[in-house]
The first five atom37 places (N, CA, C, CB, O) and aatype in JSON, in Angstrom:
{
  "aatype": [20, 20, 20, 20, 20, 20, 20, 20, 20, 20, 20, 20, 20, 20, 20, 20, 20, 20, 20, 20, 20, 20, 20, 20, 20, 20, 20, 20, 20, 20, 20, 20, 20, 20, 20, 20, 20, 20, 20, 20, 20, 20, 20, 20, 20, 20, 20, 20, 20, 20, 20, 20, 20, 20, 20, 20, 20, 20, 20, 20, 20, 20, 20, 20, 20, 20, 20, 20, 20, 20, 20, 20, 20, 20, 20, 20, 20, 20, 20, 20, 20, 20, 20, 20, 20, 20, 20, 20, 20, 20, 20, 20, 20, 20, 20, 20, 20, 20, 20, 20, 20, 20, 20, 20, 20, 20, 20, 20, 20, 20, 20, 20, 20, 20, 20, 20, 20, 20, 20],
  "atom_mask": [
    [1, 1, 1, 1, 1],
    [1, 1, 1, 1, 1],
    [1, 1, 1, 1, 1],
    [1, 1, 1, 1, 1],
    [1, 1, 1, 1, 1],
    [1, 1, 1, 1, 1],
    [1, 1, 1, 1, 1],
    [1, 1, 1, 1, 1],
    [1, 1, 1, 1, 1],
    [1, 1, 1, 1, 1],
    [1, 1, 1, 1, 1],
    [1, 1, 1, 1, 1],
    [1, 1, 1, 1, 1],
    [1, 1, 1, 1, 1],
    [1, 1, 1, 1, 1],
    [1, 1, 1, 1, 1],
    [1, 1, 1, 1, 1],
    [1, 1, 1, 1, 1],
    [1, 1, 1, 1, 1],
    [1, 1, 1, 1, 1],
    [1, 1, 1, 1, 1],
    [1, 1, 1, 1, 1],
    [1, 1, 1, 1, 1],
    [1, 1, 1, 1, 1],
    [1, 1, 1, 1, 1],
    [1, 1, 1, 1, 1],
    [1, 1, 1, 1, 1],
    [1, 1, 1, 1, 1],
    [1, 1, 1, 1, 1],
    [1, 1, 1, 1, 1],
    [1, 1, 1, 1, 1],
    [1, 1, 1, 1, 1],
    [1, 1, 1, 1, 1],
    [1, 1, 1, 1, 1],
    [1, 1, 1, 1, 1],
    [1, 1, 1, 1, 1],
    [1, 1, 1, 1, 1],
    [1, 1, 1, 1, 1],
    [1, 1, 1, 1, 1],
    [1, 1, 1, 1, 1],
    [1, 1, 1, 1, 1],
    [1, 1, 1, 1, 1],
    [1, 1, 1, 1, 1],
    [1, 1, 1, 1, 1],
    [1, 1, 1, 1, 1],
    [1, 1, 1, 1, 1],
    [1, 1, 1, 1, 1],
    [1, 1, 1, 1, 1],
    [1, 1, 1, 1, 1],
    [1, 1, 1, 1, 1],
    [1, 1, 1, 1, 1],
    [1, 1, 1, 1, 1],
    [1, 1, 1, 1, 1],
    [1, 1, 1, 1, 1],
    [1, 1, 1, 1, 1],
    [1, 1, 1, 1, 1],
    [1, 1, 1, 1, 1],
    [1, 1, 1, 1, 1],
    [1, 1, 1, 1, 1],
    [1, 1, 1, 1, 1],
    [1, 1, 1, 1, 1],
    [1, 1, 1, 1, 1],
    [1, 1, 1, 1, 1],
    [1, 1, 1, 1, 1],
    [1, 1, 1, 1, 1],
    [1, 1, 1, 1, 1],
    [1, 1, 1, 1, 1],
    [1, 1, 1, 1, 1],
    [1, 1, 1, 1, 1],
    [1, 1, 1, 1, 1],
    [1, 1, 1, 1, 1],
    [1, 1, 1, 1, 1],
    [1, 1, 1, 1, 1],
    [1, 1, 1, 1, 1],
    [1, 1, 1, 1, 1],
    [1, 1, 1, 1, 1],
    [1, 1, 1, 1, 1],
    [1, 1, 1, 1, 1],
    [1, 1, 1, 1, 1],
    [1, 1, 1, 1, 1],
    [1, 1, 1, 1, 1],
    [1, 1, 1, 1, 1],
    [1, 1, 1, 1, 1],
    [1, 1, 1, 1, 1],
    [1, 1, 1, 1, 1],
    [1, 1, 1, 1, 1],
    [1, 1, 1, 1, 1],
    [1, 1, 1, 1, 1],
    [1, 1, 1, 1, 1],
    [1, 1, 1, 1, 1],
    [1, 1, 1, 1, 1],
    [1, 1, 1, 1, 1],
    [1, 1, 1, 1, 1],
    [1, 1, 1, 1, 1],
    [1, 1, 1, 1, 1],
    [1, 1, 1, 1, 1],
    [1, 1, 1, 1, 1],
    [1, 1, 1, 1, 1],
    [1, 1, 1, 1, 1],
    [1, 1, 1, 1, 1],
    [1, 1, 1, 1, 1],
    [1, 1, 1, 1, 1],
    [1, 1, 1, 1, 1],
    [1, 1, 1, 1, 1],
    [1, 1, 1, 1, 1],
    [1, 1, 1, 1, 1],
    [1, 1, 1, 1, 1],
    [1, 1, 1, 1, 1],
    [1, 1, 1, 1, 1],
    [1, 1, 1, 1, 1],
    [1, 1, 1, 1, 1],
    [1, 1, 1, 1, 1],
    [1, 1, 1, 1, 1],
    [1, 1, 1, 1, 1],
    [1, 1, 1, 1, 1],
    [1, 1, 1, 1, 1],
    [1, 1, 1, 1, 1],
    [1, 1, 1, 1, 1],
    [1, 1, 1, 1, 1]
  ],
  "atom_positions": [
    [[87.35, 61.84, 68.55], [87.13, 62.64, 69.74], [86.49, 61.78, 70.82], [86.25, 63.87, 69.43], [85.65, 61.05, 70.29]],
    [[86.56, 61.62, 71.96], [86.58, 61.4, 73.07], [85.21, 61.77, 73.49], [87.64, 61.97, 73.66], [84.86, 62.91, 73.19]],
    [[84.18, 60.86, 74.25], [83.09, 61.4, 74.64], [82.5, 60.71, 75.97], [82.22, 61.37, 73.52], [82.83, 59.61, 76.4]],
    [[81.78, 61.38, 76.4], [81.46, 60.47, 77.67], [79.86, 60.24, 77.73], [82.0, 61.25, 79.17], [79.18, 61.25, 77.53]],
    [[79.22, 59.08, 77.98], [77.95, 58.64, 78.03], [77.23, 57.94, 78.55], [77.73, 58.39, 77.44], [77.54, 56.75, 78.5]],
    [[76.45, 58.17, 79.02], [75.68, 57.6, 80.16], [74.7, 56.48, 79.88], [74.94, 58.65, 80.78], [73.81, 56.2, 79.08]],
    [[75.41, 55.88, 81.13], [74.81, 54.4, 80.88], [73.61, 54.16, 80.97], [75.22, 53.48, 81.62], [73.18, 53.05, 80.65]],
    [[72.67, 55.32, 81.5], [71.28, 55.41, 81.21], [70.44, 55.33, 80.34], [71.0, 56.06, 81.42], [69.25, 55.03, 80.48]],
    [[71.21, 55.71, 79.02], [71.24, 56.25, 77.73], [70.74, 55.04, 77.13], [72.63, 56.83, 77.19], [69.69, 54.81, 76.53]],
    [[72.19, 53.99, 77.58], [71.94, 52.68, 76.98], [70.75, 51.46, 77.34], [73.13, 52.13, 77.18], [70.54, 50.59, 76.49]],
    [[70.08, 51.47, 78.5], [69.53, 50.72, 79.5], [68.38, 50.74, 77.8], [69.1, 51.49, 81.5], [67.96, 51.54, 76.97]],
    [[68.34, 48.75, 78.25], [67.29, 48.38, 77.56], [65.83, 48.21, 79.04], [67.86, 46.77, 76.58], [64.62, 48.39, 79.03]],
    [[66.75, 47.84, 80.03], [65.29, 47.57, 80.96], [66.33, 47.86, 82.1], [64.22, 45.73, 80.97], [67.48, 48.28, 81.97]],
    [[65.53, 47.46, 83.44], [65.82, 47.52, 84.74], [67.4, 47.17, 85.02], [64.86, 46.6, 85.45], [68.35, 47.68, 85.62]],
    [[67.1, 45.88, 84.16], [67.85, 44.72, 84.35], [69.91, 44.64, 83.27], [66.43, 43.41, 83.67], [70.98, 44.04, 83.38]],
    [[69.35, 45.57, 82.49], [70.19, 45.83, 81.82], [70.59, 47.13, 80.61], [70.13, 44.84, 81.52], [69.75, 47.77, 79.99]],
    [[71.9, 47.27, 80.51], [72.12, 48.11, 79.3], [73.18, 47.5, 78.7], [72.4, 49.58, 79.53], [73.89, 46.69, 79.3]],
    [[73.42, 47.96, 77.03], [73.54, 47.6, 76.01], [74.93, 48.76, 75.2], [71.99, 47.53, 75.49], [74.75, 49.84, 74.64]],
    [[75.98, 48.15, 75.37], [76.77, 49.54, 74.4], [77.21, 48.34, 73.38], [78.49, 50.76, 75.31], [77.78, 47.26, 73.55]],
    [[76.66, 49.05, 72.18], [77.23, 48.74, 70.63], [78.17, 49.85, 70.22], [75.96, 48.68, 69.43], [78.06, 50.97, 69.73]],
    [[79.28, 48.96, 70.71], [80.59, 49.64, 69.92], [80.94, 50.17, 68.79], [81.34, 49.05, 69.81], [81.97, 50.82, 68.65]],
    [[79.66, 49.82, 67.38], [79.98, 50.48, 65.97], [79.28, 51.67, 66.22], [79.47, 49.69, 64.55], [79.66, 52.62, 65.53]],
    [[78.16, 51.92, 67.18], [77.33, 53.57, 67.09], [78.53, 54.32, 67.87], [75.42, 53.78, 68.13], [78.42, 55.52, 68.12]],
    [[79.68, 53.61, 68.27], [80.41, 55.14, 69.19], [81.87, 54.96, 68.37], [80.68, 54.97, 71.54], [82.91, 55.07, 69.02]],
    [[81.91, 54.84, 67.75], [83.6, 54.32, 66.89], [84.44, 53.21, 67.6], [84.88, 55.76, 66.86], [85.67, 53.08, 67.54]],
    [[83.37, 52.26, 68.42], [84.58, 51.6, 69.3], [84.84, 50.02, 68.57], [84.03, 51.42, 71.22], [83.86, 49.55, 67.99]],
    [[85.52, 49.6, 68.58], [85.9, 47.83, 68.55], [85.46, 47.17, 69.23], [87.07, 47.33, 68.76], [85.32, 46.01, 68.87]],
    [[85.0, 47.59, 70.62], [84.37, 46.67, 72.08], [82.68, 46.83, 71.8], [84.91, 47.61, 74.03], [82.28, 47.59, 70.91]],
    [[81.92, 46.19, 72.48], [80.61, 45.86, 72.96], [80.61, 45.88, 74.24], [80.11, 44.67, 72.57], [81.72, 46.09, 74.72]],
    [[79.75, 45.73, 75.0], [79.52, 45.02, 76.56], [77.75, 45.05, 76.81], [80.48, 46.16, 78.05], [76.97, 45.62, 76.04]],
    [[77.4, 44.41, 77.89], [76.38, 44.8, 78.75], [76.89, 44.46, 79.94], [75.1, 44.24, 78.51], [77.71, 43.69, 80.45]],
    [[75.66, 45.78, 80.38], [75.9, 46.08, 82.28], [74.78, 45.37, 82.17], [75.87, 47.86, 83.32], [73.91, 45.41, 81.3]],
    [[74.91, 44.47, 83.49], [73.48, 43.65, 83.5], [73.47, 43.83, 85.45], [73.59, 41.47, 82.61], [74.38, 44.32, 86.12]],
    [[72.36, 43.36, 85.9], [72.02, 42.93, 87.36], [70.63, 42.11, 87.03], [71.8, 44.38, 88.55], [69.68, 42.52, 86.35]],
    [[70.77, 40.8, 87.71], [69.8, 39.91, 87.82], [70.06, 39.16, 89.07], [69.71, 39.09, 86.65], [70.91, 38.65, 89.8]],
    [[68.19, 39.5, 88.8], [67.99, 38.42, 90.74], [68.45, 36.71, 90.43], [65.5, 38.26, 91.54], [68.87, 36.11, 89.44]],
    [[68.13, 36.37, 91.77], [68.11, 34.66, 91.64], [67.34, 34.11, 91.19], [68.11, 33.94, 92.56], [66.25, 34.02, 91.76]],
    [[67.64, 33.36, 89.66], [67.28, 32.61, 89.07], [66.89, 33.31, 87.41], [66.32, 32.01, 89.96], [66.18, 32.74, 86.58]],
    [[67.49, 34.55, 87.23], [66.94, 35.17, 86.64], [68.14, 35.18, 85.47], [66.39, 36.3, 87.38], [69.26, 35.35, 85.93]],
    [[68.07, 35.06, 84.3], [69.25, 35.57, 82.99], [69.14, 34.78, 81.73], [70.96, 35.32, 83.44], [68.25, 33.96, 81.48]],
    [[70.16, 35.13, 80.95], [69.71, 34.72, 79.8], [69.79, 33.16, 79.62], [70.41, 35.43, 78.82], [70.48, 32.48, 80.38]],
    [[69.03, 32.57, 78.54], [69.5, 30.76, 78.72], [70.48, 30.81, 77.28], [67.72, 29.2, 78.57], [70.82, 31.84, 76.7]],
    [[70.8, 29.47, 76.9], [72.08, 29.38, 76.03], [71.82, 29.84, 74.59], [72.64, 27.89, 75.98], [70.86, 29.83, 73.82]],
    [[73.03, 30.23, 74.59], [73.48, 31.06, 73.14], [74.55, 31.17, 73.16], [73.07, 32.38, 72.81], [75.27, 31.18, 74.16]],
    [[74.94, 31.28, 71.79], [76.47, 31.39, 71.28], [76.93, 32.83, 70.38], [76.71, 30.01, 70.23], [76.3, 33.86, 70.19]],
    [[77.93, 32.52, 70.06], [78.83, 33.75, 70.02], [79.8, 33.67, 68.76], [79.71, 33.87, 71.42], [80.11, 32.49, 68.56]],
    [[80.33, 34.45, 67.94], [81.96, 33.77, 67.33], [82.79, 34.25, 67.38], [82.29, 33.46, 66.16], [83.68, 34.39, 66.55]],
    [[82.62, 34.77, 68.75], [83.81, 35.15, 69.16], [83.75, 35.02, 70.73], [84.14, 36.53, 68.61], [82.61, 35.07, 71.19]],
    [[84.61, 34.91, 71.47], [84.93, 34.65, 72.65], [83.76, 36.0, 73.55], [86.8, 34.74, 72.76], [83.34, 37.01, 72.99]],
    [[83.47, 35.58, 75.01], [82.47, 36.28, 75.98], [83.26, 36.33, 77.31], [80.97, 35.44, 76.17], [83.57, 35.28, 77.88]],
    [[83.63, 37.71, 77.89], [84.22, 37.62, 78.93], [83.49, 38.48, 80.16], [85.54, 37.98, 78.6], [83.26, 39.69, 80.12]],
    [[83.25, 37.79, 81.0], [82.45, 38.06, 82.22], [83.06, 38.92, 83.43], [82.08, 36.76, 82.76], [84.19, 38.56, 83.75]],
    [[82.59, 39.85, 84.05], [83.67, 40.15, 85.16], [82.44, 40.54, 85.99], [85.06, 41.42, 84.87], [81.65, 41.47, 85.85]],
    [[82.52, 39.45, 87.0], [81.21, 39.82, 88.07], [81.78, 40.31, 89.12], [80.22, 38.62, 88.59], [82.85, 39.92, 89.59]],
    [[81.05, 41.2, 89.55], [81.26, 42.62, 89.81], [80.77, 42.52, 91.46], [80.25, 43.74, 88.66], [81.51, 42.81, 92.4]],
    [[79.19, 42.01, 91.62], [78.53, 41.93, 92.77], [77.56, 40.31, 93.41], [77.61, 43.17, 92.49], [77.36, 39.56, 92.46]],
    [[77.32, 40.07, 93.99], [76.57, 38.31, 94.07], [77.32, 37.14, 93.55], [75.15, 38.15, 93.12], [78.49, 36.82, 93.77]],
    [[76.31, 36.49, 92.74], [76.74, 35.36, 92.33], [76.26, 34.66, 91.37], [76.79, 34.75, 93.11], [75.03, 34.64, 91.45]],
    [[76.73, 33.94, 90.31], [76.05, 33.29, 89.07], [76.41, 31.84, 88.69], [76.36, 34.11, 87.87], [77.61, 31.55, 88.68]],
    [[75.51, 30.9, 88.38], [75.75, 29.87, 88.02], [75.45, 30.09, 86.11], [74.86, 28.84, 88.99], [74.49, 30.62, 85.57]],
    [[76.68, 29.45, 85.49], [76.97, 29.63, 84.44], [76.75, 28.25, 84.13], [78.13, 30.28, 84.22], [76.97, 27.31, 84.89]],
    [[76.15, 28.2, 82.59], [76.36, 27.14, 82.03], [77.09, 26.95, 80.7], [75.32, 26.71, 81.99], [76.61, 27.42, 79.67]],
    [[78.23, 26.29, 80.71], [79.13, 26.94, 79.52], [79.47, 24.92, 79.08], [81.02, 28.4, 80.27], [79.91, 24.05, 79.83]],
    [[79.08, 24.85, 77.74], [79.31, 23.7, 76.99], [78.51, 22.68, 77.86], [80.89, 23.37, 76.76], [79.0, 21.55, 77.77]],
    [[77.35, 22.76, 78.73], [76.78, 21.57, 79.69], [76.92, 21.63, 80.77], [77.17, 20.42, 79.58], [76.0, 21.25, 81.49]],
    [[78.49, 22.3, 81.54], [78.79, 22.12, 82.75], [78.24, 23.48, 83.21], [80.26, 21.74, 83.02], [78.18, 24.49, 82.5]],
    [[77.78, 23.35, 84.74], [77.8, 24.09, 85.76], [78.81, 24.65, 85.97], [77.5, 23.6, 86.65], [79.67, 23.79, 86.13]],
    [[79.33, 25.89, 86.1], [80.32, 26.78, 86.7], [79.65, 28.06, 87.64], [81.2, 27.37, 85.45], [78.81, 28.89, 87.28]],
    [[80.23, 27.94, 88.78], [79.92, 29.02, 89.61], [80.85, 30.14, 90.06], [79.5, 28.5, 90.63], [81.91, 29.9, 90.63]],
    [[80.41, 31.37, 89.77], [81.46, 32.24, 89.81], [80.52, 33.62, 90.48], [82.26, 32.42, 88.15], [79.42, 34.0, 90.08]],
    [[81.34, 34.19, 91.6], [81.34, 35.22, 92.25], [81.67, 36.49, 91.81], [81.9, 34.98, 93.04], [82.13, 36.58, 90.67]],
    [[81.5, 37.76, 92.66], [82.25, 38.73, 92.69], [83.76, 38.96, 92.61], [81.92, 39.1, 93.52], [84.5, 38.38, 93.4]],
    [[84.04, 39.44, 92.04], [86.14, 39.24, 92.16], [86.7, 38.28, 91.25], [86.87, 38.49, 93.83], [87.91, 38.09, 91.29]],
    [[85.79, 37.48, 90.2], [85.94, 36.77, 89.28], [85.86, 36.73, 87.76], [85.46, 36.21, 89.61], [84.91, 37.34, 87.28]],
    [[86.53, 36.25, 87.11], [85.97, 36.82, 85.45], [85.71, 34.84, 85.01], [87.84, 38.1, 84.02], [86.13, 33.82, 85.56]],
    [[85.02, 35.03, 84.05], [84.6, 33.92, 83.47], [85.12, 34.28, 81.3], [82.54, 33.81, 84.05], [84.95, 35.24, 80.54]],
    [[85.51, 33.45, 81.22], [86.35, 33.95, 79.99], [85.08, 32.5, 78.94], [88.85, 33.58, 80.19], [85.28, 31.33, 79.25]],
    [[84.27, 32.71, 78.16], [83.44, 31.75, 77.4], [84.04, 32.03, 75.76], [81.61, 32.12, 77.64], [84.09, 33.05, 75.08]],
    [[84.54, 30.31, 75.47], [85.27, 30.21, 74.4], [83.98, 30.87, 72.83], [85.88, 28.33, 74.43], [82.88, 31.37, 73.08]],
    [[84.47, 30.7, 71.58], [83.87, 31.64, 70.75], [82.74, 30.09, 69.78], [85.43, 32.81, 69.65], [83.17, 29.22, 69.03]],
    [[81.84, 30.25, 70.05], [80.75, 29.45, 69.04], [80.5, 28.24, 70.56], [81.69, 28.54, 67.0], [80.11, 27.1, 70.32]],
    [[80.69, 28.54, 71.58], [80.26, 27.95, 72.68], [78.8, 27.83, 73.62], [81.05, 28.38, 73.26], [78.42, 28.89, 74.11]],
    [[78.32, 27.11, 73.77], [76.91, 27.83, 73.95], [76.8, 27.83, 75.47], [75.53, 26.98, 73.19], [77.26, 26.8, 75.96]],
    [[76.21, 28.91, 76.54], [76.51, 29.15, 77.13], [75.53, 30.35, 77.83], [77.53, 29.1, 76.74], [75.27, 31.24, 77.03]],
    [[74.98, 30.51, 79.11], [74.16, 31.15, 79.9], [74.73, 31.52, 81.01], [73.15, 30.51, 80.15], [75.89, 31.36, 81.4]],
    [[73.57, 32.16, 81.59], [73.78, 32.0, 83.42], [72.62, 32.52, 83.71], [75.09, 32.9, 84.34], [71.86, 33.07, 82.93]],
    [[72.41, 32.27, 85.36], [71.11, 32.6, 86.11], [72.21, 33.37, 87.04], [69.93, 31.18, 86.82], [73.42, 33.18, 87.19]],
    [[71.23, 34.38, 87.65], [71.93, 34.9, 89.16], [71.57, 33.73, 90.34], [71.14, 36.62, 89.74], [70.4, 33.44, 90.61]],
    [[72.44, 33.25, 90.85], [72.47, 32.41, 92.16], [72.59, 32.68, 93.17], [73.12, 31.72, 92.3], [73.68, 32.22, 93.51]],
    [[71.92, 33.39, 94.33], [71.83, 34.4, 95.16], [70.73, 34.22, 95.51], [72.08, 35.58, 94.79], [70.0, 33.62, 94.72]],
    [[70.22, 34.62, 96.71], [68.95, 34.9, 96.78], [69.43, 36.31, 97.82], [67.87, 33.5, 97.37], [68.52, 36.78, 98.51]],
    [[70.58, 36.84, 97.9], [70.79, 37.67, 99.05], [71.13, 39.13, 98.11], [72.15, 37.01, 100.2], [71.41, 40.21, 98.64]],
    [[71.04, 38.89, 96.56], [71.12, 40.32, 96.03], [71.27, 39.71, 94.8], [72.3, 41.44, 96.53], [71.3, 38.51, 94.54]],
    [[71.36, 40.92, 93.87], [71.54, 40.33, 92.52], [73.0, 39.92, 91.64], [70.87, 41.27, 91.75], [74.04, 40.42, 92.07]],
    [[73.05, 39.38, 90.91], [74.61, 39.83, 90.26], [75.08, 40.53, 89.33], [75.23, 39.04, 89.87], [74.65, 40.4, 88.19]],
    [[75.97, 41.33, 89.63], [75.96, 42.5, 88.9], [77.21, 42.02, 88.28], [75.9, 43.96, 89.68], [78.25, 41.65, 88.84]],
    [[76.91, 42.1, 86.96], [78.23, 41.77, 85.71], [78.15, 43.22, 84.51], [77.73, 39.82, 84.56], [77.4, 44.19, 84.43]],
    [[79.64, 42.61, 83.49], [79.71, 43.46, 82.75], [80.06, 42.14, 81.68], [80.65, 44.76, 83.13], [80.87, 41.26, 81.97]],
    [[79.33, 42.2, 80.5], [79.45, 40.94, 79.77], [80.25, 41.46, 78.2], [77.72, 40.18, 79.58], [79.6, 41.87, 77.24]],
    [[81.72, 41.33, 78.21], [82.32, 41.96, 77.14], [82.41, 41.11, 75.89], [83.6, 42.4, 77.54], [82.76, 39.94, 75.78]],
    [[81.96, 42.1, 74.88], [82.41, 41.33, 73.51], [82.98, 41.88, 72.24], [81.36, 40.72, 73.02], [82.48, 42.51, 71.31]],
    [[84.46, 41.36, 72.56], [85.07, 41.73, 71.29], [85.27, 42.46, 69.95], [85.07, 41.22, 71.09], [86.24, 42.54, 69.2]],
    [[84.12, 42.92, 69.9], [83.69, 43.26, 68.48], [82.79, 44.4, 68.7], [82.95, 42.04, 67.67], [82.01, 44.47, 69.65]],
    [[82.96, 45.48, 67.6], [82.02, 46.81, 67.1], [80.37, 46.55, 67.08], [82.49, 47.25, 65.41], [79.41, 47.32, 67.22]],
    [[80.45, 45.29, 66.86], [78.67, 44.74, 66.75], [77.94, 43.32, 67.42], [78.36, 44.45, 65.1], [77.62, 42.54, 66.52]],
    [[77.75, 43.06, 68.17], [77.27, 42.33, 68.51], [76.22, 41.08, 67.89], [77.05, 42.97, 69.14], [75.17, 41.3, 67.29]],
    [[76.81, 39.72, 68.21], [75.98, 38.6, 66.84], [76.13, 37.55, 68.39], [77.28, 37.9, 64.61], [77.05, 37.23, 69.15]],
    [[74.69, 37.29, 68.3], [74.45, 35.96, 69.02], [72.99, 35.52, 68.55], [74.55, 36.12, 70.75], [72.03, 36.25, 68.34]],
    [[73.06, 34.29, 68.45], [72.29, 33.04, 67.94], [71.32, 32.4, 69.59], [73.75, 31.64, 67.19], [71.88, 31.37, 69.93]],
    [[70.44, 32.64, 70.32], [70.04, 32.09, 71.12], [69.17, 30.37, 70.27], [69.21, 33.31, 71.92], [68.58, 30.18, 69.21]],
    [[69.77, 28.97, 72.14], [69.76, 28.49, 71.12], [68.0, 27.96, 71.83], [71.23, 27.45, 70.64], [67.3, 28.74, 72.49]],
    [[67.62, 26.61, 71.52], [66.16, 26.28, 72.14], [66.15, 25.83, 73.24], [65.4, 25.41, 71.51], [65.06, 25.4, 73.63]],
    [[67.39, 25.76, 74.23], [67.29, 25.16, 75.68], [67.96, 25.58, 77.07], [67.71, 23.95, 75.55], [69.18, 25.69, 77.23]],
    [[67.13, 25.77, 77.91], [67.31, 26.74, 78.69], [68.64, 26.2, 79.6], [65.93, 27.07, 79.46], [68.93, 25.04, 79.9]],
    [[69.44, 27.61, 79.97], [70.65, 27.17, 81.16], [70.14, 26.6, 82.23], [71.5, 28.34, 81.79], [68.98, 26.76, 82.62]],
    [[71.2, 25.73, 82.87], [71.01, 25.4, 84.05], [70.43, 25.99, 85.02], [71.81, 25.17, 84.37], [70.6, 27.2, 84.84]],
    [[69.83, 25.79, 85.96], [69.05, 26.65, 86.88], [69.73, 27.13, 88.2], [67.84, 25.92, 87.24], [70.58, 26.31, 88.56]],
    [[69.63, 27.98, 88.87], [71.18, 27.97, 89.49], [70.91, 27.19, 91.27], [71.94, 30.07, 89.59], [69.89, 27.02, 91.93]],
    [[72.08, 26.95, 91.47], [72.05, 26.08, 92.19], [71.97, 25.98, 93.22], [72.55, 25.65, 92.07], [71.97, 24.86, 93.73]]
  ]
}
């Protein structure tokens, strides 16, 4: 059955919410996130692929070492056991993403060194 739920529901903080796909019968994950400039998670990995679709601002990503910068109107596709961050890069608003993952449950390993800082 079909249900509808509010993303309020899920919010771990200001900054973000959290849907675990095994508490609703789904196969998908995601987080809704918004972070100011300079603000997000540092590197961690995954084993399975991370797909980004920023939504609002701007983010400097750090995916395998390199700098990648990606906007609104953009998706960022992060390969699976890759280690990998971002900061919001903006100082004119935050960036608002939806960070999808593959799977009913969510598994990430944060690792000891922080993403790039954005730029």
């Amino acid at each position: 059955m079909a249900t509808a739920i509010d993303l309020s529901q899920l919010a771990l903080s200001e900054k973000a919410a959290r849907f675990e796909g095994k508490a609703y019968g789904s196969q998908v994950s995601f987080f809704v996130t918004a972070h100011e400039y300079g603000a997000g998670p540092d590197l961690h990995v995954h084993p399975y692929e991370e797909t980004f679709i920023v939504q609002e601002g701007a983010a400097r990503f750090t995916v395998d070492g390199e700098a990648i910068d990606a906007h609104a109107g953009q998706i960022v596709v992060v390969p699976a056991n890759v280690p990998h961050g971002f900061k919001g890069a903006s100082s004119d608003g935050p960036v608002r993403m939806v960070g999808i993952h593959p799977v009913a449950e969510m598994d990430t390993t944060f690792l000891d060194e922080p993403a790039l800082p954005p730029g």
